[in-house]
C-alpha positions in Angstrom: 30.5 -8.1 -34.5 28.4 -11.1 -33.5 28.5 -12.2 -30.0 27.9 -15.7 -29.5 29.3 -18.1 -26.4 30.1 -21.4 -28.1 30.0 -24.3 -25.7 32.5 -27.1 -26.3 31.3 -30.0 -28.4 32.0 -32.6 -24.9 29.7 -29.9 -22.4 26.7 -29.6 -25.2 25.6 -27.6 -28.3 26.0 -24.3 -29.3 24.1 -21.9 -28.3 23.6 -18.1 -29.4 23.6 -15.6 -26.7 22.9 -12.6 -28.4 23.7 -11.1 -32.0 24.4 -7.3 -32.7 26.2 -5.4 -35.0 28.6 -2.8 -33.1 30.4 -0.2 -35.2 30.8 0.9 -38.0 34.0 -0.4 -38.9 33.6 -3.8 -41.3 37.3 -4.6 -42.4 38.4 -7.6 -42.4 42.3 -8.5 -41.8 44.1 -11.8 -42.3 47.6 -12.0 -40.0 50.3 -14.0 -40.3 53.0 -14.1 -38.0 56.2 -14.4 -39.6 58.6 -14.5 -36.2 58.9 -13.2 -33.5 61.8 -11.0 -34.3 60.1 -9.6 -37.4 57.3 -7.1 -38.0 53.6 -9.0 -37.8 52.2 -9.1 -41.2 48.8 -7.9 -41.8 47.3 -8.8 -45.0 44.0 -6.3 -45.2 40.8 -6.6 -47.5 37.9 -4.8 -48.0 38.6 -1.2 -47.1 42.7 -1.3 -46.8 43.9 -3.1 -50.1 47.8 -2.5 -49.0 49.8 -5.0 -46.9 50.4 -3.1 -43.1 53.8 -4.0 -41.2 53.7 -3.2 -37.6 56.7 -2.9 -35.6 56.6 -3.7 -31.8 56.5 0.1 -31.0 53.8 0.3 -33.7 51.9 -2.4 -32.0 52.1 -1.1 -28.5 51.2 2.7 -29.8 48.1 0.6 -31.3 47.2 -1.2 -27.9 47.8 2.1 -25.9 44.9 3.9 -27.9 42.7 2.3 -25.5 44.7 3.2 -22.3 42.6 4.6 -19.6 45.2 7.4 -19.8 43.6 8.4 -23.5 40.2 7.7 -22.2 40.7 9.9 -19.2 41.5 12.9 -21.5 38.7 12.8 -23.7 36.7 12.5 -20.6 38.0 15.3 -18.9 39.1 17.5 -21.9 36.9 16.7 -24.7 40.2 15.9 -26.8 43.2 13.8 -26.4 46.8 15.1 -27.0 48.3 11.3 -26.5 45.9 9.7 -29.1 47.2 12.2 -31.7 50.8 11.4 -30.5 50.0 7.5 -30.9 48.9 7.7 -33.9 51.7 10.1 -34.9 54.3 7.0 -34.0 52.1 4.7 -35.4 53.4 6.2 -39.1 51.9 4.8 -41.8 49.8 2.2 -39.9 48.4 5.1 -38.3 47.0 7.0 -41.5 45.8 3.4 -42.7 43.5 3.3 -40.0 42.4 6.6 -39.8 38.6 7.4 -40.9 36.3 9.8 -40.8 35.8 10.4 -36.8 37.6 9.2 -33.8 34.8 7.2 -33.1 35.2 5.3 -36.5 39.2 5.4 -36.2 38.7 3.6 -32.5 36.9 1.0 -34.1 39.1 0.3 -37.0 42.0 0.3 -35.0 40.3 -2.3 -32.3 39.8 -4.6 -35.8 43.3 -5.2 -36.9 44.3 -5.8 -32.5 41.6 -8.1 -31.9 43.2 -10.4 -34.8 44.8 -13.8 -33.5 48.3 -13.2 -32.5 48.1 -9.5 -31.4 45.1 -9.3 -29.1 45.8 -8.0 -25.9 44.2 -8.1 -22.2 41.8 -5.1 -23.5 40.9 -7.7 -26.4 40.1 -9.9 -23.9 38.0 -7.9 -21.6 36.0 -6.5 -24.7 35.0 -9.8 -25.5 33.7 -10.9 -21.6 31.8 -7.6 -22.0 30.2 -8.1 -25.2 29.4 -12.0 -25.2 28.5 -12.0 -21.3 27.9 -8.6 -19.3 25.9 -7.3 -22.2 24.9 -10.4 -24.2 23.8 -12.8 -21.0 22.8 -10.3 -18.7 22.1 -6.7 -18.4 23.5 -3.2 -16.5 20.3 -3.4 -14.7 20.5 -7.2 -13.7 24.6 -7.6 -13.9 27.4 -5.6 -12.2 31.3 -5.7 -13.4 34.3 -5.5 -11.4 38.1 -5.0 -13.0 41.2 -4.7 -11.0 38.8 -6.2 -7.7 41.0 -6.7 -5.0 40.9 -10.2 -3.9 43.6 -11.4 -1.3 46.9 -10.4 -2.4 46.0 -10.2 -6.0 43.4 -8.4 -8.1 40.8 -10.3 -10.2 41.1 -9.0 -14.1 37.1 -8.5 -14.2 34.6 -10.1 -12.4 30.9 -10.0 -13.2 28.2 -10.5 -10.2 24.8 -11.7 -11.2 23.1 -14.2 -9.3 26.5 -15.8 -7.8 30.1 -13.8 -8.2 32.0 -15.0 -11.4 35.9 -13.8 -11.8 37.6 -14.0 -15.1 41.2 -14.5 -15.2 43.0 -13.3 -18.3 45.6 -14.8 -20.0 46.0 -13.8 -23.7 48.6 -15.4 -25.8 51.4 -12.7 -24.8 50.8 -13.8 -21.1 53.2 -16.3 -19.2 51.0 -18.8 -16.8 53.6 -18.4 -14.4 51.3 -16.8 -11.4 48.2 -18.5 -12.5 48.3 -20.8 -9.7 48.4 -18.0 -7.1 46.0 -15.8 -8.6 43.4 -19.3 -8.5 44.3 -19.6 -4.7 43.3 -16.3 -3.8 40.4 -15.8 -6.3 39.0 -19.0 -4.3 38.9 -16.2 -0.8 36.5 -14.2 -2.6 34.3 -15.7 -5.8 32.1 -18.5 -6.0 33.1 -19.4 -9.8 36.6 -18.8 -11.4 37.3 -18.6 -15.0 40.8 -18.8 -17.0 40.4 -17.1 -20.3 43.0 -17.9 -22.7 44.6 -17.7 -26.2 44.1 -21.0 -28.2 47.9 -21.7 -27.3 47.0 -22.1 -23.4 44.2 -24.6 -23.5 45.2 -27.6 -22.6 48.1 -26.8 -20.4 45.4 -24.5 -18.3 43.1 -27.6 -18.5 45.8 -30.0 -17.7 47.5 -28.1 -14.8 44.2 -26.4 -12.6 41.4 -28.4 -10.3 38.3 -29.7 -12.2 36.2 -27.3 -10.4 38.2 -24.4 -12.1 36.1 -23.1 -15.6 38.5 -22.5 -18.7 37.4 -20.6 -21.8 39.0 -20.3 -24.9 38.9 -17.1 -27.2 38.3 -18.3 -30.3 37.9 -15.3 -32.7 37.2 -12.3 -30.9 33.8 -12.2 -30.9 33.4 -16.1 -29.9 34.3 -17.6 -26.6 34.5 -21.1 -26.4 33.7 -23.0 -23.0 36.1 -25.8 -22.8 34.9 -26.8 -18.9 32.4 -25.0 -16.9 33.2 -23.9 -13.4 31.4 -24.9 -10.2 30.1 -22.5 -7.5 32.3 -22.7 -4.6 30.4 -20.2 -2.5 30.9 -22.6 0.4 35.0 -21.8 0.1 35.2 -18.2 0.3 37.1 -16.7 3.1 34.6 -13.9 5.0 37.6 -12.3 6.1 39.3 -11.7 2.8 36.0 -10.6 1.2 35.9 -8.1 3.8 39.4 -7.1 3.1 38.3 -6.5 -0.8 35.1 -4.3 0.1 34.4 -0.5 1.5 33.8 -0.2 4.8 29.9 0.6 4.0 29.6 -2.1 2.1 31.3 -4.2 4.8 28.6 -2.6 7.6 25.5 -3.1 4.8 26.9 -7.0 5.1 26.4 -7.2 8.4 23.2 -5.2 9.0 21.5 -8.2 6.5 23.0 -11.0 8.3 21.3 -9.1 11.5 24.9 -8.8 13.0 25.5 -5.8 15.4 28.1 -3.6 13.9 30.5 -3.7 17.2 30.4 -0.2 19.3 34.2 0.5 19.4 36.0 4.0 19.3 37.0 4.9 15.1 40.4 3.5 15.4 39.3 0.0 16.0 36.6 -0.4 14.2 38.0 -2.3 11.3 39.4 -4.6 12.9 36.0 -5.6 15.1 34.3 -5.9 12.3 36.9 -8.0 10.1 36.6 -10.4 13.4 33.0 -10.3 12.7 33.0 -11.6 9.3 35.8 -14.3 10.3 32.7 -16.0 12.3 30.0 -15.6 9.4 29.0 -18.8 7.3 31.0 -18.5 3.8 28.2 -19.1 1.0 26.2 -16.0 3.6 28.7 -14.0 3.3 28.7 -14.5 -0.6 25.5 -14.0 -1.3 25.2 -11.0 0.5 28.3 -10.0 -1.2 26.9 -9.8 -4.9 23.7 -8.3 -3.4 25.6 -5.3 -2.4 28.1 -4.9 -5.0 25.2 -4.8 -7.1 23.9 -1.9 -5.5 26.9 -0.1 -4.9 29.1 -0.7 -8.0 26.0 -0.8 -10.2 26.7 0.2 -13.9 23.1 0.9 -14.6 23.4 4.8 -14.6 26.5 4.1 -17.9 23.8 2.8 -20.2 22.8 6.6 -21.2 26.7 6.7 -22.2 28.1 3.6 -24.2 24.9 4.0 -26.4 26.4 6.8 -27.5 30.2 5.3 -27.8 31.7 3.7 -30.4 31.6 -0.5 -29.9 35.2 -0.4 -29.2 35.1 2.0 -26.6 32.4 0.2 -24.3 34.9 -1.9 -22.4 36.6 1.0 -21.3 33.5 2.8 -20.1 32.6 0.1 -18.4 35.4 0.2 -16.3 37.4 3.5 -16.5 35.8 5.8 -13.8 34.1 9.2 -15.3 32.2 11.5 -13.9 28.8 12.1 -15.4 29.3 15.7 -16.0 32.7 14.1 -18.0 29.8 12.3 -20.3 29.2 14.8 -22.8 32.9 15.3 -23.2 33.2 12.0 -24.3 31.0 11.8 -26.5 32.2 15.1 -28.6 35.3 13.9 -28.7 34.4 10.6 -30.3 32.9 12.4 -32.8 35.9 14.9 -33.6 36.8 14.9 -37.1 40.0 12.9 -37.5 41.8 16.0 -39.4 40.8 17.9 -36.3 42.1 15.3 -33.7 45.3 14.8 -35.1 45.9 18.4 -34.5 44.8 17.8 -30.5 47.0 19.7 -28.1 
């Protein structure tokens, strides 16, 4: 699976990121989409020579396989009862996918969703993770947020390197319909805001936010295209709703760099003093210090000894589904579970 950030042809040439092959899954898949109302038609090659119909239940059993729910299980039981059920009501599309581990079956099964027309949000986030967490930056240099609070929303994934970056999702089964909300309160919080979108959703995302708003395009899976680059806003962020969206040691570790006196008030008030606090901080201060936190305290560093050992498919997901390090090993064995022996999980 290459990862490569394209730039649009209008913002410059293209320019490789980084190039790996991840998995060991290599089938290709042509899909047509016949209508709506109809099965999706997947014409395979390479390993699968038959045609594959999938239903709607079929293709939501296929997208649940990488549920935190199925990932919680293997982490905390070594097996996964609901992957063998998925797969179960998958039918026939579930035996076509099946290989030799779980590991390998993940993998195969994240090739036929990641095909135009069926990707989902998961899709999505696997390709920010590939092409930019782990292809621009590193778990050392880079941390990454999902489901971040930010005013009365919550950001998809955000990734804080040098300034605070939030990716909005929008894959082609998503409406646009709160987009303009999300934007408003992203703005409280992040420097830079991206809208990533199906093909579908380009120009009406381009046409409809501010200039100052970045818009990607998925192109292929592996490929994200930049249609217009975003500009750090750090100077528009709202202290008060970033104080909202943190811990309240990471809200104290704030102030203590800014050399503000954490007010000496009884328990019961003290969230409130110190939300007044940040209200009177300069914005792009409060930023900064922000991603220099977050970076210490949601650092992703100590995964690395884990997704190394993880199927490509599954990396997203430990990226952002909690587990405990004593969970690791767990995972890990139950990746490499025979398939006969996981469909029998209990």
């Amino acid at each position: 699976m290459p990862e490569v950030i394209e730039k649009h042809a209008s913002a410059g040439a293209r320019r490789p990121v980084h190039q790996a092959e991840a998995g060991s899954s290599r089938m290709a898949f042509a899909c047509t989409i016949i209508e709506p109302s109809r099965p999706l038609l997947l014409v395979a090659s390479a390993d699968l020579t038959t045609k594959m119909s999938l239903t709607a239940t079929q293709l939501a059993a296929l997208s649940r396989l990488f549920s935190s729910s199925v990932f919680h299980e293997m982490a905390k039981r070594g097996r996964s009862p609901l992957f063998a059920r998925l797969l179960s009501e998958m039918g026939q599309a579930g035996r076509d996918i099946a290989r030799e581990t779980v590991g390998s079956t993940f993998d195969a099964a994240f090739t036929v969703l990641r095909r135009s027309g069926l990707r989902d949000e998961y899709v999505y986030r696997a390709a920010l993770t590939h092409n930019i967490l782990l292809g621009r930056h590193t778990l050392k240099t880079a941390s990454m947020l999902t489901e971040f609070r930010a005013g009365a929303c919550k950001a998809d994934l955000a990734i804080l390197n040098g300034t605070a970056s939030v990716y909005e999702i929008k894959s082609e089964r998503d409406s646009l319909a709160r987009l303009t909300n999300q934007i408003a309160n992203y703005r409280k919080v992040f420097a830079k805001i991206y809208v990533i979108v199906g093909e579908p959703h380009v120009d009406e995302v381009t046409r409809s936010t501010h200039e100052d708003i970045g818009v990607m395009s998925l192109v292929r899976w592996d490929r994200i295209r930049t249609v217009r680059e975003a500009t750090d806003r750090a100077d528009m962020v709202c202290p008060a709703t970033i104080f909202d969206s943190l811990r309240l040691d990471e809200a104290r570790a704030i102030l203590d760099d800014l050399e503000v006196p954490v007010p000496d008030v009884p328990n019961t008030l003290l969230y409130g003093a110190m939300r007044d606090c940040f209200a009177h901080l300069k914005p792009a201060e409060v930023h900064d210090r922000m991603v220099s936190t977050l970076r210490r305290t949601r650092s992703l560093g100590s995964l690395a000894a884990l997704i190394e050992h993880l199927p490509a498919s599954l990396k997203p997901a430990a990226l952002s589904v909690p587990v405990r390090r004593g969970d690791y090993q767990n995972l890990i064995d139950a990746t490499r579970t025979s398939f006969q022996e996981a469909i029998t999980w209990t």
